[in-house]
C-alpha atoms as a printed R data frame, in Angstrom:
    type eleno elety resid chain resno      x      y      z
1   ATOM     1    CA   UNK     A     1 39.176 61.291  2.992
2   ATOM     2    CA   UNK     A     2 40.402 61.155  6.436
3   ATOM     3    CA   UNK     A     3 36.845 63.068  7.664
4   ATOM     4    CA   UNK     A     4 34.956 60.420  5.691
5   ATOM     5    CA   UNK     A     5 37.062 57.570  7.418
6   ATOM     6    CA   UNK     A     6 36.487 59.309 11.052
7   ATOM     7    CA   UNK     A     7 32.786 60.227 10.535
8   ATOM     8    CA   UNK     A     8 32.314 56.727  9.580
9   ATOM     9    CA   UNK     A     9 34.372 55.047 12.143
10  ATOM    10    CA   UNK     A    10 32.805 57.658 14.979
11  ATOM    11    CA   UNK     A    11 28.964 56.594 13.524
12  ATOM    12    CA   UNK     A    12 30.438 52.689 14.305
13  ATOM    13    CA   UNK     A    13 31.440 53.622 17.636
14  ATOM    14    CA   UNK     A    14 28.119 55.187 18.578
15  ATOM    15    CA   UNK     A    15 26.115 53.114 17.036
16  ATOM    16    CA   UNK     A    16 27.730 50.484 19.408
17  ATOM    17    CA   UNK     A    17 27.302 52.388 22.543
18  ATOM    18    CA   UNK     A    18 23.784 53.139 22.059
19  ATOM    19    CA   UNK     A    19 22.864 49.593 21.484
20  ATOM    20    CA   UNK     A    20 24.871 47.026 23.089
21  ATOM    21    CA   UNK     A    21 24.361 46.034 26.248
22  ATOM    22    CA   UNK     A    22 27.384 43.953 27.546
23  ATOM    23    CA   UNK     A    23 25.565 42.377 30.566
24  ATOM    24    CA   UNK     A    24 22.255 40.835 31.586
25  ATOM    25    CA   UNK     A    25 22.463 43.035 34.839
26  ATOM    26    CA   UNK     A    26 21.482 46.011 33.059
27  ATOM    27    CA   UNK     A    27 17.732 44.784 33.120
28  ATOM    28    CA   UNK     A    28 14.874 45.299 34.978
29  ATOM    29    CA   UNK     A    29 12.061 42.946 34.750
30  ATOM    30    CA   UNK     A    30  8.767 42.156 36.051
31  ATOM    31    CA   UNK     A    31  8.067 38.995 38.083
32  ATOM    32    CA   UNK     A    32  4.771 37.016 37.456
33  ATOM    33    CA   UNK     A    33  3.365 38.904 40.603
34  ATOM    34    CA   UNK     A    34  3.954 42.212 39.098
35  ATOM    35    CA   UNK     A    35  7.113 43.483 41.470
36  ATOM    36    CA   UNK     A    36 10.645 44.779 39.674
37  ATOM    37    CA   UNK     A    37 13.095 42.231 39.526
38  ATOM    38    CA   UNK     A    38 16.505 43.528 38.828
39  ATOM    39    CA   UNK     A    39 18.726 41.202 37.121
40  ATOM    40    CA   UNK     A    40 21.820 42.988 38.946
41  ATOM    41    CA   UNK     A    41 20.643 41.266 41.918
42  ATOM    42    CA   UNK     A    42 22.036 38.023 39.820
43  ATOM    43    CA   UNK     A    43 25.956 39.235 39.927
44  ATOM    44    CA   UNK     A    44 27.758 36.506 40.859
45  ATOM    45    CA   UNK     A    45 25.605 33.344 39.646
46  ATOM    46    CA   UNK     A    46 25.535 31.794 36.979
47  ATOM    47    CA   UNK     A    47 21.842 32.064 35.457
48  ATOM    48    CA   UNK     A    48 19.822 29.640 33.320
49  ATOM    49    CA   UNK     A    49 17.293 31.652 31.337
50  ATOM    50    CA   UNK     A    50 14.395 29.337 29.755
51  ATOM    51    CA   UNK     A    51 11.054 30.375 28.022
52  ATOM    52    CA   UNK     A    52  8.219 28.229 29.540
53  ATOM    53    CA   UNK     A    53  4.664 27.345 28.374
54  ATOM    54    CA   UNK     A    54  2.096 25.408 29.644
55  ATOM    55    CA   UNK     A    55  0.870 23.847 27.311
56  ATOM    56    CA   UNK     A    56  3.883 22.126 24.841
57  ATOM    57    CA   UNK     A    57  4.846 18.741 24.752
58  ATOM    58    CA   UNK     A    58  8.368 19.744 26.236
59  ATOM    59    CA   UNK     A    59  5.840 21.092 29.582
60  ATOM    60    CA   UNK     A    60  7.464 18.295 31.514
61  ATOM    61    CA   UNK     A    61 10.871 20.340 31.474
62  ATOM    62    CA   UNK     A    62  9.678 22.038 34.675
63  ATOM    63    CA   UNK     A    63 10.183 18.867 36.584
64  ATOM    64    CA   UNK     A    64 14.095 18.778 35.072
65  ATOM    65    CA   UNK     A    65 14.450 22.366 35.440
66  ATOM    66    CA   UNK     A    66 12.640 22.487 39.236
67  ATOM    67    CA   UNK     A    67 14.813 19.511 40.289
68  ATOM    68    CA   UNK     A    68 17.827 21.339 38.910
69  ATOM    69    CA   UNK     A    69 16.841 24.535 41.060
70  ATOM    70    CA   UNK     A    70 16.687 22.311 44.229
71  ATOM    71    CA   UNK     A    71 20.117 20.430 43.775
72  ATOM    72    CA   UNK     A    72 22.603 23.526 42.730
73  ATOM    73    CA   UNK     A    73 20.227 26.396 43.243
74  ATOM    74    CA   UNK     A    74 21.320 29.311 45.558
75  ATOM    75    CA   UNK     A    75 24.427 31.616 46.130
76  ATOM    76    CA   UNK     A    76 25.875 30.268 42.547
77  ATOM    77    CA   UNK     A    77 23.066 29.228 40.181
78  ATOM    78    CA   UNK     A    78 19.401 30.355 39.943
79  ATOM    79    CA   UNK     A    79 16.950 29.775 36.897
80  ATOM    80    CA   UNK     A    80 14.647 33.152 35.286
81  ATOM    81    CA   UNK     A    81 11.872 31.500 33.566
82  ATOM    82    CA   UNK     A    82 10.275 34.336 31.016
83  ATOM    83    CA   UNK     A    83  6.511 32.652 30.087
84  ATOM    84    CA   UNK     A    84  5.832 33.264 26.579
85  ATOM    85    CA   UNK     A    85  2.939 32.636 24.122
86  ATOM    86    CA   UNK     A    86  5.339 32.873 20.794
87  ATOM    87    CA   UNK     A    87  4.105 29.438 19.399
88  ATOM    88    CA   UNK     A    88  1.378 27.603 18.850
89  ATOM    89    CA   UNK     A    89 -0.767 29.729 21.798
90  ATOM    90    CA   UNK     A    90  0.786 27.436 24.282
91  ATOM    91    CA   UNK     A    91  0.423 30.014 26.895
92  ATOM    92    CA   UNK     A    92 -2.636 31.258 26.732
93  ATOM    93    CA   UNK     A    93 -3.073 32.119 30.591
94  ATOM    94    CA   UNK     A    94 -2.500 35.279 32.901
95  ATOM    95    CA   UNK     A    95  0.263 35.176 34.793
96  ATOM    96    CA   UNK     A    96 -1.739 34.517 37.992
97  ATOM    97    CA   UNK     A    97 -2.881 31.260 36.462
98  ATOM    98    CA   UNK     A    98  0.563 30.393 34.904
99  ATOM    99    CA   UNK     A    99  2.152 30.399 38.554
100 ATOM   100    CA   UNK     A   100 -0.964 28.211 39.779
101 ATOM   101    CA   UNK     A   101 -0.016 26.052 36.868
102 ATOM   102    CA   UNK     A   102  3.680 25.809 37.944
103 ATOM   103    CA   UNK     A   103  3.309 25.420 41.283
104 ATOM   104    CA   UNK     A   104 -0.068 22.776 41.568
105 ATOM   105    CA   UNK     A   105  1.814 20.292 38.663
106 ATOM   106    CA   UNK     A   106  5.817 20.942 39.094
107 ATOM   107    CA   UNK     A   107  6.225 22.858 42.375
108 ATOM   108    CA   UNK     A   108  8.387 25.279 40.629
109 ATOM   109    CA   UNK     A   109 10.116 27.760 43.317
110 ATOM   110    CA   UNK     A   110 12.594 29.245 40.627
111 ATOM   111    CA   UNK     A   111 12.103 32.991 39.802
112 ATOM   112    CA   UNK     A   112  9.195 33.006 36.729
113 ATOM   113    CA   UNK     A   113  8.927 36.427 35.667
114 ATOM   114    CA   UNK     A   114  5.756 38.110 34.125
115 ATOM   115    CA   UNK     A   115  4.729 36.658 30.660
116 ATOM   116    CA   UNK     A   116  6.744 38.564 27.608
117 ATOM   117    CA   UNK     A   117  7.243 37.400 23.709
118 ATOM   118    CA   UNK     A   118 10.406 36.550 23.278
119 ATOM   119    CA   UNK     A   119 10.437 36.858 19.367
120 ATOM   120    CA   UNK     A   120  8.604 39.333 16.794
121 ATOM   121    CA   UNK     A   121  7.743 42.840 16.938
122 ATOM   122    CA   UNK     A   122  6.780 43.224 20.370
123 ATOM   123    CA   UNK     A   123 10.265 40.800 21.479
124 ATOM   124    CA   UNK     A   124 10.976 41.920 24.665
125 ATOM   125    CA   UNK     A   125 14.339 43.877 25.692
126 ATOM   126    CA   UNK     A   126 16.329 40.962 27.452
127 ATOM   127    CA   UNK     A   127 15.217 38.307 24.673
128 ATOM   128    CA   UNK     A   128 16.788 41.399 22.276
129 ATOM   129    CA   UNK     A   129 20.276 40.912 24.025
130 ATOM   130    CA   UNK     A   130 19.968 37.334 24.249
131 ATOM   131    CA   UNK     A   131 19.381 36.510 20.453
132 ATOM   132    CA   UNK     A   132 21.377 39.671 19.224
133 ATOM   133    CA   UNK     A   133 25.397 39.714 19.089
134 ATOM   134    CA   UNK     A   134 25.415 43.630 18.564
135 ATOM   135    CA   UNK     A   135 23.698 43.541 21.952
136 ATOM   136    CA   UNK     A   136 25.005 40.843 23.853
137 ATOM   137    CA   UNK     A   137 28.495 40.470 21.850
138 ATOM   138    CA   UNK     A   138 28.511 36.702 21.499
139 ATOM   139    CA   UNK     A   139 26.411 35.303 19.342
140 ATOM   140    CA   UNK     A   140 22.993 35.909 17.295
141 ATOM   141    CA   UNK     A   141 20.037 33.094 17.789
142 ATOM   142    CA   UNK     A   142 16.936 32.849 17.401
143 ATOM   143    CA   UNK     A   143 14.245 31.211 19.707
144 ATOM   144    CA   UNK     A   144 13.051 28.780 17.911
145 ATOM   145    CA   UNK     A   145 10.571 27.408 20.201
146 ATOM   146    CA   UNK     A   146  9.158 27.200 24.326
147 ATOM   147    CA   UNK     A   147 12.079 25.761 26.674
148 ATOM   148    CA   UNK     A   148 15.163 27.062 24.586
149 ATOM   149    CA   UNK     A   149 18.019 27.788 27.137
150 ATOM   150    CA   UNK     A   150 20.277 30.413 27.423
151 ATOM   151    CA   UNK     A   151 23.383 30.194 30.134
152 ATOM   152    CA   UNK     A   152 24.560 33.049 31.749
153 ATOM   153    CA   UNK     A   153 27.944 33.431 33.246
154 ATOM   154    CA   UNK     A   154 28.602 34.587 37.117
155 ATOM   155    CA   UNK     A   155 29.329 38.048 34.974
156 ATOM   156    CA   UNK     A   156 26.063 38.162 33.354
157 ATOM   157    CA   UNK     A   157 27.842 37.418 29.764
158 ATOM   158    CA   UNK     A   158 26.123 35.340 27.644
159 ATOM   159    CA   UNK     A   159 27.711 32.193 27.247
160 ATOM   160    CA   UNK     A   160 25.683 29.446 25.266
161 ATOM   161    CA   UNK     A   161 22.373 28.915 24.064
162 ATOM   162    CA   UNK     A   162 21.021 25.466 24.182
163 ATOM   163    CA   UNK     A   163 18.252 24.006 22.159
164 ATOM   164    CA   UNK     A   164 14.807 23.283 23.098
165 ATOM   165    CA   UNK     A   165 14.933 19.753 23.156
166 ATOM   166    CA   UNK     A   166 17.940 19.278 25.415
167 ATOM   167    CA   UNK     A   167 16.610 18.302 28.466
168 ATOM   168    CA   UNK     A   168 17.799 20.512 31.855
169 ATOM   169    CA   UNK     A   169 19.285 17.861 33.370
170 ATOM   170    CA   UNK     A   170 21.547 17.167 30.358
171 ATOM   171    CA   UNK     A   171 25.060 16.528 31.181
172 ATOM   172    CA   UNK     A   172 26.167 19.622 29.115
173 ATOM   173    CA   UNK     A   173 24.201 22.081 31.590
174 ATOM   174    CA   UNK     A   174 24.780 20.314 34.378
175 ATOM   175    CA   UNK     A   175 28.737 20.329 33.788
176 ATOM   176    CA   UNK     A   176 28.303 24.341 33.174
177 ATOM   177    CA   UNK     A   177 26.507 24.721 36.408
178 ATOM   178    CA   UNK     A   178 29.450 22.665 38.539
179 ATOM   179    CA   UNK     A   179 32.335 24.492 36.953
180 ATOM   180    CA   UNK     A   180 33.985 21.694 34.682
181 ATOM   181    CA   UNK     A   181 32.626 23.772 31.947
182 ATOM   182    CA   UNK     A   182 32.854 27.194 31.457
């Protein structure tokens, strides 16, 4: 019995250690111009992680989350936005034409990765840890459409997930961002 008990509890304990990933600094992404962006160059900020199309009726949230960059952007906060064409093909484009897109109508200067899906099959490894409590240890999700939010702490722990709908500049977010929320 007590081989059955440790077998079992040492399958647990490996099982854990293979898959969970306790930080978001353990990636390595792509930006939309092709270059490696490590997210371990993010220790020490807190980190707004949003999945963006061009094409959705919540679009206008670059303005919101652009706006946000330029007021508490920099050594404490930054925003990853991960283009994704998971619904409705509302990002149909290459990434050369997705930056044109962001930069001609928002001006967006935040980091915008190279496209990914961020559900499915082919879900991409840091949409994985976001939406999967054996990976990140916090909570499962799922992405339930373009512009859902995910807040990252200055540790690179997942902290919330916030809902497409709720604006960037929402008090909630912005009260994360500034401290008076953890």
């Amino acid at each position: 019995m007590k081989k059955i008990i440790f077998f079992i509890a040492t399958a647990f304990f490996l099982s854990f250690v293979t898959y969970a990933q306790n930080t978001i600094h353990e990636f390595k992404v792509d930006d939309i111009d092709g270059n490696s962006f490590d997210l371990s160059s993010l220790k020490g900020k807190k980190v707004l992680v949003v999945n963006t199309a061009s094409k959705c009726g919540l679009t206008p949230q670059y303005e919101q989350l652009q706006e946000l960059y330029e007021t508490y952007g920099g050594e404490d906060f930054v925003i990853i936005g991960f283009p994704a064409n998971n619904f409705a093909n509302q990002e149909p484009g290459s990434n050369e034409e997705i930056e044109e897109f962001c930069q001609k109508n928002y001006g967006v200067t935040f980091p915008m990765m190279s496209k990914i899906s961020v559900k499915g099959d082919d879900m991409h490894p840091v949409y994985q840890w976001l939406t999967q409590k054996n990976r990140n240890g916090v909570m499962d999700s799922e992405v339930s459409w373009n512009f859902q939010k995910y807040l990252i702490n200055k540790n690179g722990e997942l902290v919330e997930m916030i809902a497409p709908k709720t604006k960037p500049n929402d008090e909630k977010i912005i009260n994360w961002i500034k401290g008076t929320k953890p």
